[in-house]
C-alpha positions, 0 to 999 in steps of 0.5 A: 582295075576291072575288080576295082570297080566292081567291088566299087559297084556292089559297095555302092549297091550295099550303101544304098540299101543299107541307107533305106534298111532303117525303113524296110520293115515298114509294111507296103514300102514298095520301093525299099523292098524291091531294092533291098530284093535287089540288092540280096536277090541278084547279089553281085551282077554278072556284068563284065567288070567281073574278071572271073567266071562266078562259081555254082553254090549248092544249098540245101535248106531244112525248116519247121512248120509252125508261125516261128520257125526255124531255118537250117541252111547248109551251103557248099560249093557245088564242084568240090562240095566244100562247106562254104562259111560267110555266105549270106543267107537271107529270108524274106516275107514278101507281103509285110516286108519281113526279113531276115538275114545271117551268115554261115559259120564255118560248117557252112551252115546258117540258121534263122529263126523267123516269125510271120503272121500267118502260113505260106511261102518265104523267099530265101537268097544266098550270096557269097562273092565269086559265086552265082547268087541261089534263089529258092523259097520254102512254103511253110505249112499249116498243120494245126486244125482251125477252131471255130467259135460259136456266139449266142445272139438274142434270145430270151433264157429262160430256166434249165438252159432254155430260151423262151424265144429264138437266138441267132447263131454266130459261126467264127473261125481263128484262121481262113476256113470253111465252116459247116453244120448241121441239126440233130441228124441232117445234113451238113450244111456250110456256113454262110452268115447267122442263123435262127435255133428252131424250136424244142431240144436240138444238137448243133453239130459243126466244124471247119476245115482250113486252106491246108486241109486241116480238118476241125473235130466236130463240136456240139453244142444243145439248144433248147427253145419253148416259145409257148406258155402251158394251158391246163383243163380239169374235169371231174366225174361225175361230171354234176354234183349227185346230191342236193345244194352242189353236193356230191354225195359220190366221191368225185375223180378230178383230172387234170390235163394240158391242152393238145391244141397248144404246142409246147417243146419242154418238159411240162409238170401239172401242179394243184392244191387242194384248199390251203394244203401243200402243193402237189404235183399232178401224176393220175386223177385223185379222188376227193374226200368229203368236205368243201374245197377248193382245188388251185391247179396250174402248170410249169414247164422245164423252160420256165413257162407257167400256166395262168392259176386256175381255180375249182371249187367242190363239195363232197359228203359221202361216208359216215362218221368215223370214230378215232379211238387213242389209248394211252399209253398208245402202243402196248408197252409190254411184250407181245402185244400187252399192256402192263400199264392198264390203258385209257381208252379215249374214243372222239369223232370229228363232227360231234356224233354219239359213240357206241361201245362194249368191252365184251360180246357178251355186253350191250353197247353203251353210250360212250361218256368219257375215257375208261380203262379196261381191267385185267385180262383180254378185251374186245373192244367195239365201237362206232359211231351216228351222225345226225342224218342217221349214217352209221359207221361200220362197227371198229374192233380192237383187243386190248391185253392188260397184265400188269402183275409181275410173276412170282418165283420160288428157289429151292436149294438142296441140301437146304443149308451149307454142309461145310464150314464158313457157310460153304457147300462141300458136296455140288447143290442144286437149285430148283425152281418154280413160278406162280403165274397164270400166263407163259413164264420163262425164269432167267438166271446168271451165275457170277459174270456169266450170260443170261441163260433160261432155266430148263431144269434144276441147277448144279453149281460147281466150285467157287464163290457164286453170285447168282441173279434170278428173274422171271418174266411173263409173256407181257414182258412183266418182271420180277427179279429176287434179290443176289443169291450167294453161294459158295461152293468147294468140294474139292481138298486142298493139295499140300506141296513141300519144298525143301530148299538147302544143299543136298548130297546123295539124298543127305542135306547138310544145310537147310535153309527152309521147308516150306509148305503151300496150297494154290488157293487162298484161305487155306489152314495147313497142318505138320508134326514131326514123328511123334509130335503133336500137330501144329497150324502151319504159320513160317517156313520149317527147320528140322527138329534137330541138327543130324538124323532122319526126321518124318515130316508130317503135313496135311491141309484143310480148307475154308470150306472144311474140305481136309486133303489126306496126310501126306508125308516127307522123310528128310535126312539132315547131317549139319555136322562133320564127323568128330573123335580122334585118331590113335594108332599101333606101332610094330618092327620095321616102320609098320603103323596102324591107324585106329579110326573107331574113335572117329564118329558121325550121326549119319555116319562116316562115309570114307576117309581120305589118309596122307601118311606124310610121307607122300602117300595118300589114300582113300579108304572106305568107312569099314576099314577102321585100321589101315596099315602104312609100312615107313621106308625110312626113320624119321618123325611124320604127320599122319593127317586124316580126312573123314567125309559124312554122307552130306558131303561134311568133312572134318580133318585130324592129324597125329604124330609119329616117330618110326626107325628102320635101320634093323629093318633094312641090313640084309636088304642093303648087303643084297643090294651090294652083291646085285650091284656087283653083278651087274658091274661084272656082266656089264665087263664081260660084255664090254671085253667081248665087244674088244675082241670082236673089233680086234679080230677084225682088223688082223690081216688075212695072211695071218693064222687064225689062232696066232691072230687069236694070241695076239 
């Protein structure tokens, strides 16, 4: 009864809570939280309805450290350190009413993920009935640094990042912190509301640090403030005009510079414009030429302030006329300075004054009165000018070099003509060389596609079809080019080669299927005869005048250019038929036959013959045994068939038959025969009654005498 109604209590207390859990995340609801803390905090109440003692829970608890993290919750009992599964874990933010709740698995363990809107402590209950409920809370850190935003009030931009009056500063930061800053190098000083930039170029340095501690990394921002416009002064010296009506006959030094009693923070850059010229920026004083002009100037800083324009009006005349001088072509267009288009000489000044000029020192200055040229040669030209107030301008000089003639060239080969045929030298020439020209010259030549090259000396030319270009060219850069020389060189003989092609052996061609004759080079004539014969050009392959014997073969060659090589000559041995004849022989007593090989004959003569007597010997005998002897062991008919070899390795083979009887030969030699047979029949039983006596003389027992064992 007593458990009874405990479980009926604590069922009561979850029905409660539960029916204002719909309205516990609502933020501020003091009343549902404090019942749902109630409920989960104390767990089932120790009160006497509970009939046994309530056990220990030992809990350990593992988290990270972020705005979501996540809780490990492991629970055991504290006795018997048993993992307790389907303890109730929860998790509470108190401020907003957060929570959240699981239930350990079967390890023991429960984990919760859980967000908050900011760092710092989470209530934690366990509860598992018969057990003492645990109460604890877990502080969740902040470890990230805070970041502070900076915000530009106000002030007026002007150019390149500055501001053309003074912004206010706005410190802010993502969390609870403390700010500080500080300008340039001072000290650090700790934020508190906004604040003005002051004047001119400065680095503003700031940070934060949170309520955990985390310290910011400092940041830096550059601010750049000019709250005045530039003022420009010029002055100039002499510091009156030094000639009449307001001229200044010295030329004047004009300098311009700001004014130090104004304050400025930027960067600031003087500008002036003499007349309607282009704008200039100002760096030191500069002088002003002769004329009337009037002089703008102002200045610009980096921020984007201007000065007021300023204008100054000057006139200065302090230089005589000066005489411009322009020749046409306006740069020598030659080498080394010359013209080899003569120049016009054009000579003008700018306010009408009367030019004076000579070409020689040796002349009298003229009036000038219109362009001239200057004629061949070298020139000093003098010339200046008279303004009407009489100044004189300081006499100008400038040489003028005028060569317009092209060289001339000579070439001079010797020998003067060809000395072979076809227009060709056979012995090397050699060019000289000679030019007419009264100024430094240098010839230049080129053999075939070869470089350029400058004479030095006469010139040898080697074998070959040249092509030779030759020009001059005078210090002025004038010149003169002689048209393509040919010229064809050989004085080299041509070199016949032979090739015999066909199937030799041992020196001995039988077959030839050409002699061909060739030089390396194109155009050349080659020229045979054969022993006595008359020469012949050479047009196609050669055969042998004849079929067999030794022939001389002649051969020379001749070029194009007449070059002829010295003769040369090939022997060549030629056997294109086999050995022909017959073949006869001599017959005598007892089967011997002789073979008359005379009949047999060869061009280049019989080399061996190779013999089957048909009786199953052959032989092979050389060609200077022309009667070979063969000695028949039976009568009967046979073939003689006999092979004779030239030294071309040519064959041709003939046969004769024969008859041979051998009885009368062979009768002593069969009786003897017999009687040798006999004897051996005979010794052959000798042998074998011996052999009998022996086995019977070893059988007879020991007690028998010796000779009647014999007996028996």
């Amino acid at each position: 009864l007593e458990d009874l109604q405990g479980e009926v209590f604590t069922e009561a207390k979850r029905h409660y809570a539960a029916s204002w859990g719909g309205l516990f995340n609502s933020p501020n609801n003091v009343e549902v939280t404090d019942t749902w803390l109630e409920y989960n905090f104390l767990g089932e109440p120790l009160i006497p309805l509970w009939k046994s003692e309530p056990r220990g829970l030992s809990v350990n608890i593992n988290h990270t450290d972020s705005l979501t993290p996540t809780v490990r919750v492991s629970v055991t009992d504290s006795e018997t350190s048993a993992a307790l599964p389907g303890a109730t874990v929860t998790l509470e933010w108190a401020a907003e009413g957060i929570w959240e709740q699981a239930v350990t698995d079967g390890s023991g363990e429960a984990i919760l993920t859980f967000s908050i809107p900011r760092f710092g402590d989470i209530n934690i209950s366990v509860r598992k009935a018969g057990y003492l409920p645990f109460m604890d809370y877990v502080t969740i850190r902040d470890t990230l640094p805070p970041v502070t935003s900076i915000r530009i009030l106000n002030g007026t931009e002007g150019e390149n990042g500055w501001y053309l009056s003074q912004p206010l500063i706005n410190l802010s930061t993502d969390e609870p912190a403390r700010t500080f800053y500080r300008w340039d190098s001072g000290e650090d000083v700790e934020y508190t509301g906004e604040f003005e930039v002051p004047e001119g170029v400065h680095s503003l340095y700031y940070y934060s640090i949170d309520l955990y501690g985390n310290v910011e990394r400092e940041r830096q921002s550059i601010f750049k403030v000019d709250l005045h416009d530039p003022v420009v002064e010029i002055r100039v010296e002499p510091s009156e005009p030094d000639g009449e009506e307001s001229w200044y006959r010295t030329a004047p030094l004009v300098t311009l510079l700001l004014n130090s009693s104004v304050p400025s923070a930027s960067e600031e850059t003087i500008f002036y414009r003499l007349d309607s010229g282009g704008v200039t920026r100002y760096t030191a004083p500069f002088a002003i030429e002769d004329g009337e002009h009037t002089i703008s100037f102002w200045a610009e800083e980096e921020s984007g302030r201007v000065s007021g324009r300023m204008l100054f009006e000057i006139k200065v005349d302090t230089v005589p006329p000066k005489t411009t001088i322009r020749l046409d072509p306006s740069e020598p267009d030659g080498k080394n300075g010359y013209y080899v288009t003569p120049p016009t000489v054009t000579l003008s000044s700018p306010e009408g004054e009367s030019i004076y000029y000579r070409l020689s020192l040796d002349e009298d200055f003229k009036l000038y009165r219109g362009p001239f040229a200057p004629e061949e040669g070298y020139h000093i030209l003098q010339y200046y000018s008279v303004d009407e107030a009489g100044n004189a301008e300081s006499i100008r000089e400038k040489e003028i070099w005028v060569d317009s003639r092209p060289p001339q060239v000579k070439v001079e080969i010797d020998p003067e003509r060809p000395d072979g045929k076809n227009g060709y030298y056979t012995e090397r020439p050699t060019l000289r060389f000679y030019c007419n020209d009264t100024s430094p010259t240098t010839i230049f030549y080129r053999v075939d596609e070869g470089p350029v090259k400058t004479v030095k000396g006469p010139l040898t030319l080697d074998d070959g079809n040249h092509v030779l270009m030759i020009y001059a060219e005078d210090e002025a850069g004038n010149r003169y080019t002689l048209p393509s020389i040919r010229i064809r060189v050989d004085t080299t003989p041509p070199e016949v080669h032979c090739i015999v092609s066909g199937d030799a052996e041992g020196g001995i061609y039988r077959r030839i299927f050409s002699i061909d004759l060739f030089t390396e080079e194109m155009g050349d004539t080659i020229y045979y005869r054969w022993d006595g014969e008359p020469a012949r050009e050479y047009t196609g392959a050669l055969r042998p005048p004849g079929d067999e014997g030794t022939y001389t073969l002649y051969y020379w060659g001749e070029d194009e250019a007449g070059n002829r090589c010295p003769e040369d000559v090939m022997i060549i041995r030629y056997d294109s038929e086999a050995p022909r004849g017959s073949v006869d022989y001599t017959e005598e007593r007892g089967g011997k036959v002789t073979l008359l090989l005379d009949g047999i004959t060869d061009g280049m003569g019989v080399e061996k013959y190779v013999i089957d007597y048909g009786d199953g010997t052959v032989r092979t005998v050389p060609a200077s045994e022309k009667t070979p002897t063969h000695t028949y062991r039976r009568t009967g008919s046979y073939t003689i068939t006999v092979k004779a070899y030239d030294s071309a390795g040519n064959e041709a083979t003939f046969t004769v038959g024969i008859v041979v009887g051998v009885m009368d030969l062979y009768l002593p030699h069969v009786i003897g025969l017999i009687l040798i047979i006999i004897a051996v029949l005979a010794a052959t039983l000798v042998i074998y009654l011996r052999r009998q006596r022996e086995i019977l003389l070893m059988e007879i027992p020991e007690a028998i005498p010796l000779e009647r064992g014999l007996k028996d």
